[in-house]
C-alpha positions, -999 to +999 in steps of 0.1 A: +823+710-253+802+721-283+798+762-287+773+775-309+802+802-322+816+768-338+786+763-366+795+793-382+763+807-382+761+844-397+772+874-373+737+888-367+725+852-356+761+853-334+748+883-319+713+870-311+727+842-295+747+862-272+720+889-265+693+857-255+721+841-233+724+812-254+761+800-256+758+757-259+740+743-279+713+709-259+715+680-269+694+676-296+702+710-316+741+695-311+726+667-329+701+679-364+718+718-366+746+692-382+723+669-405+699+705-417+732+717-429+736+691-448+702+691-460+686+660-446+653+649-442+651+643-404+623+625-381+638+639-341+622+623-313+632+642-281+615+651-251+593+681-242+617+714-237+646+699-252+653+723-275+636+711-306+623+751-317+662+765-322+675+731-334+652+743-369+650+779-366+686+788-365+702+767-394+671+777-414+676+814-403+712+815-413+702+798-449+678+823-458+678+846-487+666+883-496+642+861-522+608+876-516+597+843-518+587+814-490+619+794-484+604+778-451+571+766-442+568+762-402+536+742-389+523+740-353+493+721-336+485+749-315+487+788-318+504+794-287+528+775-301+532+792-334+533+820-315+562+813-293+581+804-325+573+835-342+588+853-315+617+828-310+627+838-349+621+876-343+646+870-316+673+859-341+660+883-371+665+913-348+702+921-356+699+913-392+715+944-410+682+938-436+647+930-434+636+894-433+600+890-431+582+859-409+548+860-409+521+841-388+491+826-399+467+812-371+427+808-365+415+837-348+436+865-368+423+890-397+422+868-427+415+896-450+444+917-432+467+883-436+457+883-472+463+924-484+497+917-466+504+884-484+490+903-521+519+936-509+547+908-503+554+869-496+575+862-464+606+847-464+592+828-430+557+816-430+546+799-392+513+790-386+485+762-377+477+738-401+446+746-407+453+783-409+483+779-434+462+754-458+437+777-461+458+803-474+478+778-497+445+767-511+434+799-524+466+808-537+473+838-512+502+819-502+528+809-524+550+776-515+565+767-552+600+780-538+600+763-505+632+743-495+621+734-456+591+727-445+586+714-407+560+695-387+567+703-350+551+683-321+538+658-348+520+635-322+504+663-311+491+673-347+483+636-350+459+638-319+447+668-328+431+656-360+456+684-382+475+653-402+449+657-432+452+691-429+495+686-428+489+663-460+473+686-481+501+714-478+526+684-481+511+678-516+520+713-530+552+711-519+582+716-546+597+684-550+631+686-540+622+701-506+637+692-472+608+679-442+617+676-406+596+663-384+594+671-346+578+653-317+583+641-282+568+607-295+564+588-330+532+570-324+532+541-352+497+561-368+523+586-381+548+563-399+521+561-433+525+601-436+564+599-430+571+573-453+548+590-483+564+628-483+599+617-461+633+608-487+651+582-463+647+598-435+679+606-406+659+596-379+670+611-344+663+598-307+677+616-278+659+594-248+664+614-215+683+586-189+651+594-165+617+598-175+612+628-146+640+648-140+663+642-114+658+678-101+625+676-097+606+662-064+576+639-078+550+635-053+522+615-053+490+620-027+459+605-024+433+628-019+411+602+006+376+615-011+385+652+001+377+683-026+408+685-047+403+721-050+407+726-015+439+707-014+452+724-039+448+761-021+463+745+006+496+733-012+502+765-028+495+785-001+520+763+022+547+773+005+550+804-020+559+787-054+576+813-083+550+798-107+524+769-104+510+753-136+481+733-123+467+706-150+436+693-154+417+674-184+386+691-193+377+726-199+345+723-169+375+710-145+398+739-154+371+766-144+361+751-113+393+750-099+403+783-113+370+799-101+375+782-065+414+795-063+395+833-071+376+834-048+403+825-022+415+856-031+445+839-048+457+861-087+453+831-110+448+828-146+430+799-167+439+788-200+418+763-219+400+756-256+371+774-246+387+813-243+388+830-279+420+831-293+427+873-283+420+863-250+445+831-246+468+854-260+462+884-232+469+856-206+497+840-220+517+875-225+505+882-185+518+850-174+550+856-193+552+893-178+549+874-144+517+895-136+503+857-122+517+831-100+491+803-106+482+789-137+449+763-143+448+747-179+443+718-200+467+695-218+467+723-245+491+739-223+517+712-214+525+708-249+513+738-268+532+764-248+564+769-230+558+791-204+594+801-182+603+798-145+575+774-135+583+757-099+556+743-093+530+715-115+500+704-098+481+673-117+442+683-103+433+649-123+459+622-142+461+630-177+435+598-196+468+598-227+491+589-200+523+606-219+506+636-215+519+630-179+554+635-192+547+666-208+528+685-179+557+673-151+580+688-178+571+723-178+594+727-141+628+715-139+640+731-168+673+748-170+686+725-142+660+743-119+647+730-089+609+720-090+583+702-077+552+682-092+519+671-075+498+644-085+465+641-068+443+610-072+411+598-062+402+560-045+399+539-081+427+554-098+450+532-081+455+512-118+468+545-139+493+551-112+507+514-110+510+526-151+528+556-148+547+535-124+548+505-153+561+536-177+596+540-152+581+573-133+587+574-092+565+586-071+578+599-031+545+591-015+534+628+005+502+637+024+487+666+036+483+667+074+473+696+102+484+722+074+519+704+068+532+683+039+547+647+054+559+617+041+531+585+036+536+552+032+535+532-002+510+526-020+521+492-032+540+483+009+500+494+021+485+470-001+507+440+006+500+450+042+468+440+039+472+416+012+499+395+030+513+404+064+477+403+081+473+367+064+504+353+072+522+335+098+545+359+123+576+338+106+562+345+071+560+382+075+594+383+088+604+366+056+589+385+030+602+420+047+634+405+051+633+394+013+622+432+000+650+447+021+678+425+002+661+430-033+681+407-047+674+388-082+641+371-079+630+382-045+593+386-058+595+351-071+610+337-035+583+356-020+552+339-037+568+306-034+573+310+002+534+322+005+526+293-020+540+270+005+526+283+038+489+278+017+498+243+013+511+235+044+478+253+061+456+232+037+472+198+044+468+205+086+438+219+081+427+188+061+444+165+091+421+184+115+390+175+098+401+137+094+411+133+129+377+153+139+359+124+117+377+096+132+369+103+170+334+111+160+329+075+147+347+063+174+325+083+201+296+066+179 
């Protein structure tokens, strides 16, 4: 078994390590700390909370120089996280016997402050949006001739987010012989053109987790019958009493609604969403990390842009329209081998996007809410082919087809629709006897 005391990382990195609990490396940092060290290009596809932020920072941390000059360029879709990674490298700078300056650079900050400190010193670390960091390469208050890694993390997310030109541009000043590593939980094929432009044969890297939704976490699906989401949702997290419930939905009207309802329950709940300036999605986010809330209502911003610890509990209010999105929220519990439990709630008509989660490899345990208790509910698809077949077909039929599902062997559906194929037929042709033998004794009674 790998140790992180085995990549012979520096004594003050060591010593982070140790002090942040971290003793073996995941998968995927077992995989790239390896190929950075070697100075590879690398594309790493892994899932959401893999990882991915240490699998960068600390080979990059442990190359760095006293050069008062930018030796790596870190870009993020989101400042939350640019933020998180800020404070994931002050982690490891802390026990550095010198100073090593990382510096962020995101919408919403001083930019005059940002440039006075930039004019007094260049960091060895510059993190930031894309936007944020063009901007400040553009007018030459930020300096990147020197820089040896620069990193795209959550790419698709950058992608969706309409950052790519905005990545471009700051790929374009970069010093030619400069290492890129790219980072996402997916490599959607609009992002291959970039790659292949600024990327030197890329080590491409794929860890695939062997189930979509973790094995320690309980995925339950409930259909909400037309009743007011909002109220189902007080009711499940007042049922139990979860550590830390992320609840998702897609728009930022959505998010208030249900945050405003869960208020004035009397329930301590915080919102995050696109619509709060950035000082004040940075008040919640250090509240939610100090654990001063137990329930959380946001958009997608937050299943991919944040990583927020301990969460037990994630409630999908609406299903995600991007369905990997679903992937990412469901993600945020289970971690660390944890227990948790996700909740997806869905409307009559949505019937289709859960056959394609479904379609995707995720399992659903089918739940409802009943008299103030959660209890188990029959299949979705086993309700349909209720009505669809059993209430159709012939006594023996029925018998047949549930006999067939319970073995599951190879080609079970297909023995099924022949055997309903052929009770058709065999209905048709009596049915067709009937009416002939009806027309022959009414010409004979004529």
């Amino acid at each position: 078994m790998t140790k992180f005391s085995q990549y012979n990382f520096n004594d003050a990195i060591n010593k982070s390590l140790k002090e942040i609990g971290f003793e073996e490396p995941t998968p995927v940092q077992e995989a790239v700390i390896s190929l950075i060290n070697k100075k590879k290009d690398i594309i790493v596809q892994s899932e959401t909370g893999s990882g991915k932020t240490h699998a960068f920072l600390l080979p990059i941390l442990n190359a760095i120089t006293k050069d008062q000059t930018v030796q790596a360029l870190i870009a993020t879709p989101s400042r939350e996280l640019a933020y998180q990674i800020y404070e994931d490298t002050q982690a490891i700078l802390k026990n550095y016997s010198e100073e090593y300056n990382a510096f962020i650079y995101v919408g919403g900050a001083d930019r005059d402050r940002q440039k006075r400190k930039l004019d007094a010193h260049q960091p060895q670390i510059a993190i930031g949006t894309p936007g944020r960091l063009w901007d400040m390469i553009r007018e030459n208050d930020l300096h990147v001739d020197d820089v040896q890694r620069f990193v795209v993390d959550e790419a698709d997310m950058t992608l969706d987010m309409g950052f790519l030109d905005d990545i471009d541009h700051i790929a374009s000043k970069m010093p030619e012989n400069h290492e890129m590593m790219v980072f996402s939980a997916t490599i959607p094929q609009r992002l291959e053109p970039f790659l292949k432009k600024y990327m030197k044969g890329p080590q491409r890297v794929e860890l695939k987790n062997s189930s979509i939704i973790a094995k320690n976490v309980d995925n339950w699906l409930m259909f909400a019958h037309g009743r007011d989401k909002k109220e189902m949702i007080y009711q499940l997290m007042t049922l139990g009493s979860p550590y830390l419930a992320l609840i998702f939905a897609n728009t930022k009207k959505s998010v208030d609604e249900i945050y405003n309802y869960l208020k004035s329950k009397g329930l301590k709940v915080a919102r995050i969403h696109g619509g709060l300036s950035p000082r004040e999605r940075k008040r919640v986010m250090k509240q939610v990390e100090n654990m001063e809330y137990q329930f959380v209502v946001a958009t997608d911003l937050a299943a991919r842009g944040i990583d927020i610890n301990g969460v037990s509990h994630v409630i999908n209010a609406e299903i995600p329209d991007d369905l990997d999105f679903f992937i990412h929220r469901v993600g945020r519990t289970g971690r660390n081998k944890m227990s948790g439990i996700a909740i997806t709630l869905y409307n009559p008509g949505e019937e289709n996007k859960i056959a394609e989660l479904e379609h995707m490899g995720i399992k659903f345990s089918p739940k409802d809410l009943k008299n103030g208790e959660i209890v188990e509910a029959y299949d979705r698809d086993r309700r349909t082919q209720r009505h669809a077949t059993h209430e159709k077909l012939e006594p023996k039929l029925v018998g047949f087809v549930k006999k067939q599902k319970t073995k599951k062997k190879p080609g079970y559906k297909k023995r099924i629709r022949q055997a309903i194929s052929t009770d058709k037929r065999q209905k048709t042709r009596i049915k067709n006897r009937q009416a002939m033998k009806a027309q022959r004794d009414k010409r004979r009674g004529s």
